[in-house]
N, C-alpha and C positions, 0 to 999 in steps of 0.2 A: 799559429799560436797554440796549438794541442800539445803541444810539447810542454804547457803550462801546468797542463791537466795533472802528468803525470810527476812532474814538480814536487805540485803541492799536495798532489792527494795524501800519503801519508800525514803530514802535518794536519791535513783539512782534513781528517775521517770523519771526526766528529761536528766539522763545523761546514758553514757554507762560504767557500772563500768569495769575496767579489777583487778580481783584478782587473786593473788598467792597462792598456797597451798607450805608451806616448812616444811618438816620432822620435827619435834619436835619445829616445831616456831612458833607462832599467824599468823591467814592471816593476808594481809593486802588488803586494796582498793583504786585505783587512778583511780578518774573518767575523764572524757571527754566529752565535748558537743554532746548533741544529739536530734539535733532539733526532731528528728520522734518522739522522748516522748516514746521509748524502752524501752525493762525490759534488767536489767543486763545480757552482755557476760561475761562467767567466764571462764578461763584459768584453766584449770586442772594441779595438780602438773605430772612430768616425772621424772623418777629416774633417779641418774646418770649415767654414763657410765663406770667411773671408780669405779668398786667396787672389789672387795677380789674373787677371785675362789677358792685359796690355801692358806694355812699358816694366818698370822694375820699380815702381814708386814702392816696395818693400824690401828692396834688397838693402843692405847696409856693407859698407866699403869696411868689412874686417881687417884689411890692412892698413889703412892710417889709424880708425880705432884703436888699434895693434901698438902704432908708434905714438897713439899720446898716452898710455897704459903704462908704456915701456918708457917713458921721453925722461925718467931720471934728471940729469944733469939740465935739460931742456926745458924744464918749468922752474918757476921763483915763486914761493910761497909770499902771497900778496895781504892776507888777513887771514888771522885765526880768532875764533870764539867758542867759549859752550855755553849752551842753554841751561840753564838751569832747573832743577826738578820742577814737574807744574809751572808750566811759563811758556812761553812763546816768542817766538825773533824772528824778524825778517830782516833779508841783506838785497843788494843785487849785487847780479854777475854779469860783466860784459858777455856780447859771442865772442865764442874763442877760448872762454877759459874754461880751466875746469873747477869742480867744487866737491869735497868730501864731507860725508857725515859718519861719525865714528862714537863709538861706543869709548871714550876713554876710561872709563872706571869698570864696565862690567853688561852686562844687558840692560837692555830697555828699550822699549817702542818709541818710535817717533814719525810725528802724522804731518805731513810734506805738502805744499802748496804751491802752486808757480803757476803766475800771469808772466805777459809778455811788459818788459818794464817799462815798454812804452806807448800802448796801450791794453790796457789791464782787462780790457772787453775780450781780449785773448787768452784762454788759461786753460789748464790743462781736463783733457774729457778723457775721467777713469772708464765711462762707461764705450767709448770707441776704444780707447787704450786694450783693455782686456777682449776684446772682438780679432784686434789686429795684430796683437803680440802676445796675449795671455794672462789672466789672472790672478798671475801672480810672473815679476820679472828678474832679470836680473844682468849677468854682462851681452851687448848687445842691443840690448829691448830698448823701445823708447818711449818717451811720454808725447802723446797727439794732444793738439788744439783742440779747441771744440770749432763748431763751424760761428760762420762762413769761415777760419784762417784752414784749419784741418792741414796741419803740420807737425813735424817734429821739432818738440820744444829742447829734450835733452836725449840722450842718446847715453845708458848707462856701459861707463867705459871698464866698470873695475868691479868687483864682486869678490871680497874675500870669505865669504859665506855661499861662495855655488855651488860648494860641492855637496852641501847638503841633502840637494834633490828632493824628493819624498820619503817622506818616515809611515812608520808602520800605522799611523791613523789616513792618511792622505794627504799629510801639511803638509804646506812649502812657503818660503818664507818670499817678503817684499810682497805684500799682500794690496788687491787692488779690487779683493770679492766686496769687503767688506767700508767701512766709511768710520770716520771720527766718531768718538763719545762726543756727546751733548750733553746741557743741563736740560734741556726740553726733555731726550727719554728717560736721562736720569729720575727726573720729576715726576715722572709716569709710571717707573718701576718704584720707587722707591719712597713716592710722596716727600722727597726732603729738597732743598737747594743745594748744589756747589758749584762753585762759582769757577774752577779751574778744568773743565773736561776741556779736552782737544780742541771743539767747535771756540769755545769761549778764550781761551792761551792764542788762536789764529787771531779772532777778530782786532785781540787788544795788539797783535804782533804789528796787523797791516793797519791800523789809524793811523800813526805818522806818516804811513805814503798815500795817504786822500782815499786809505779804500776803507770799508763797512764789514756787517755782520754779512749781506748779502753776496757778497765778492769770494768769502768763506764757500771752498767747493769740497768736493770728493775728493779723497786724498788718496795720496801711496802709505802705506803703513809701513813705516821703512822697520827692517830689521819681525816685522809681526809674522808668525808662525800661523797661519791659517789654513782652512779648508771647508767640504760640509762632510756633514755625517751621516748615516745609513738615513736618518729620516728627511735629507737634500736641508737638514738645517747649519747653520754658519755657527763654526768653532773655532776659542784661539787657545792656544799651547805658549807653554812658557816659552819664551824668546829663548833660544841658544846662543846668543851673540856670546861672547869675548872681550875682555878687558884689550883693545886696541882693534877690532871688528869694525869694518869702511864699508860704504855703498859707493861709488866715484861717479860722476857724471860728465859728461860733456855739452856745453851750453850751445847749443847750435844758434841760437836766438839772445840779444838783451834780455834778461828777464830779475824778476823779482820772485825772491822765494821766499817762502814761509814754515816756520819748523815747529810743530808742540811737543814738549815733554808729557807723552801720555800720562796722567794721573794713576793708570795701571800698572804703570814701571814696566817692571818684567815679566808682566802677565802670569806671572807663578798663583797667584791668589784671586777667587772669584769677586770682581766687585758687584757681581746681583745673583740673585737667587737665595735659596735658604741657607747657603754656608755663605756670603759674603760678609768682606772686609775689610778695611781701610789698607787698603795694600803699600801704605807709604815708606814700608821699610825695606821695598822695594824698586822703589822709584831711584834713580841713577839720574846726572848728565848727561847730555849728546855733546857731543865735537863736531865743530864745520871749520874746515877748512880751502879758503880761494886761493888757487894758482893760477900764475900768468901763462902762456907757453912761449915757444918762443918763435918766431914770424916763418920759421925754415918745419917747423912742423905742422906748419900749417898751410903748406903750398899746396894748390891743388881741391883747398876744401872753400866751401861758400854756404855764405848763411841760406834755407831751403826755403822759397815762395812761396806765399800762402797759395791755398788751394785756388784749381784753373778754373773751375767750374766759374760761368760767367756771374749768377746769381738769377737770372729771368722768371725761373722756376714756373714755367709755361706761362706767364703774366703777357708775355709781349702782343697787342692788341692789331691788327690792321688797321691802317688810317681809312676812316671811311671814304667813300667816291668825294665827297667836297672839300677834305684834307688834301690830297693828293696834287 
């Protein structure tokens, strides 16, 4: 990676570059002042932690993926909707099909939810999620259960926002670092009520299908531009979405999902700190859209078993001498 060095040193004379190395991705370089007039520090890549010892329970079959991406003529558009600014909706989606969420006016965040629709004790674990695919996703990556199911819930088919990669702070979008606005920290930073953050647009979405405030988890921040910053704290950048901009999914599982129109819109405008502000005339629509596919693209595929692991969790007791 010294080939880095010499790269960026002209550019970097003045500053202290810090670059990433990522597995099949371009570096990138975010520099920092540096009065001493240094030659670039560079951060070497580390593999991850989570990786395969046994079996392939990580690989993903790129080629059918491939043909429901491409399946055109192959799917029938079964429902469409948009959310409305500040608000919230939940649908389900059989297994099998797929579901889009798009940007049809222009940018705008939107904070994602998914239980399993038939039982909701199933839902999605951002915090395994980002361990075993990354902290941010996009075509490929999947959404895991939480335990005991520890499965792949969807499996994102379509990304017309990947080629974004990393931008010169270290964002990337489809963000999983970071979690919903609430009125709880609202209330904290700002001493005042609102009544429409992310956390609050979820709760009211899932009451018609028997679930609570509590069932409310850690979301995908579809379309959010994040990262952290030189001091490992968590930043978001204006959404670069696109008036017609999709995330696609593929529903390996029944499930129930849940959409909020972030109150932040397009994240162009701080809502805390000492420059914040009612960022509403940035707030946009999401689009969802369900397709059927059709039974011939789908040979071959089967909805995935919850996790093997028996549950015993060392519990299992010997029957003493007068059991036996």
């Amino acid at each position: 990676m010294y080939w880095l060095i010499d790269r960026f040193r002209e550019q970097a004379r003045s500053h202290i570059g810090l670059c990433v190395l990522f597995k099949s991705r371009p570096p990138r370089c975010m520099v920092l002042p540096n009065p001493a007039n240094e030659d670039p520090i560079m951060y070497k890549d580390y593999p991850a932690a989570y990786q395969v010892s046994k079996g392939a329970a990580l690989q993903v079959d790129k080629a059918f993926y491939d043909r429901v991406r491409e399946s055109g003529a192959g799917r029938t558009l079964v429902e469409q909707f948009e959310v409305p600014i500040r608000t919230g909706r939940a649908w389900k989606v059989p297994a099998g099909h797929v579901f889009r969420v798009t940007t049809p006016i222009g940018p705008q965040v939107g904070d994602f939810n998914v239980w399993n629709a038939n039982d909701p004790r199933e839902r999605m674990w951002a915090a395994r999620t980002r361990q075993l695919q990354g902290a941010h996703v996009s075509t490929y990556d999947r959404l895991w259960s939480n335990l005991p199911f520890l499965r792949p819930m969807v499996t994102i088919t379509d990304d017309s926002l990947a080629g974004y990669g990393i931008d010169e702070h270290g964002g990337r979008l489809h963000d999983l670092l970071g979690t919903r606005c609430d009125p709880y920290v609202n209330k904290m930073l700002t001493g005042e009520d609102f009544h429409h953050h992310c956390h609050s647009n979820l709760t009211r979405a899932v009451l018609p299908h028997g679930l609570t405030e509590f069932d409310v988890h850690d979301v995908l921040n579809i379309f959010q531009c994040t990262g952290l910053n030189h001091d490992d704290m968590y930043f978001m950048k204006a959404c670069p979405a696109k008036q017609g901009d999709y995330l696609e999914f593929f529903a390996e599982i029944d499930l129930l999902c849940a959409l909020s129109t972030c109150p932040g819109g397009d994240l162009s405008l701080p809502m805390w700190g000492p420059d914040a502000q009612d960022p509403l005339t940035v707030c946009r629509p999401l689009g969802v859209e369900i397709y059927r596919l059709d039974d011939a693209l789908l040979e071959g595929w089967k909805s995935p078993a919850r996790a093997a692991y028996n549950g015993n969790h060392g519990l299992l007791i010997p029957k003493a001498e007068w059991e036996k």
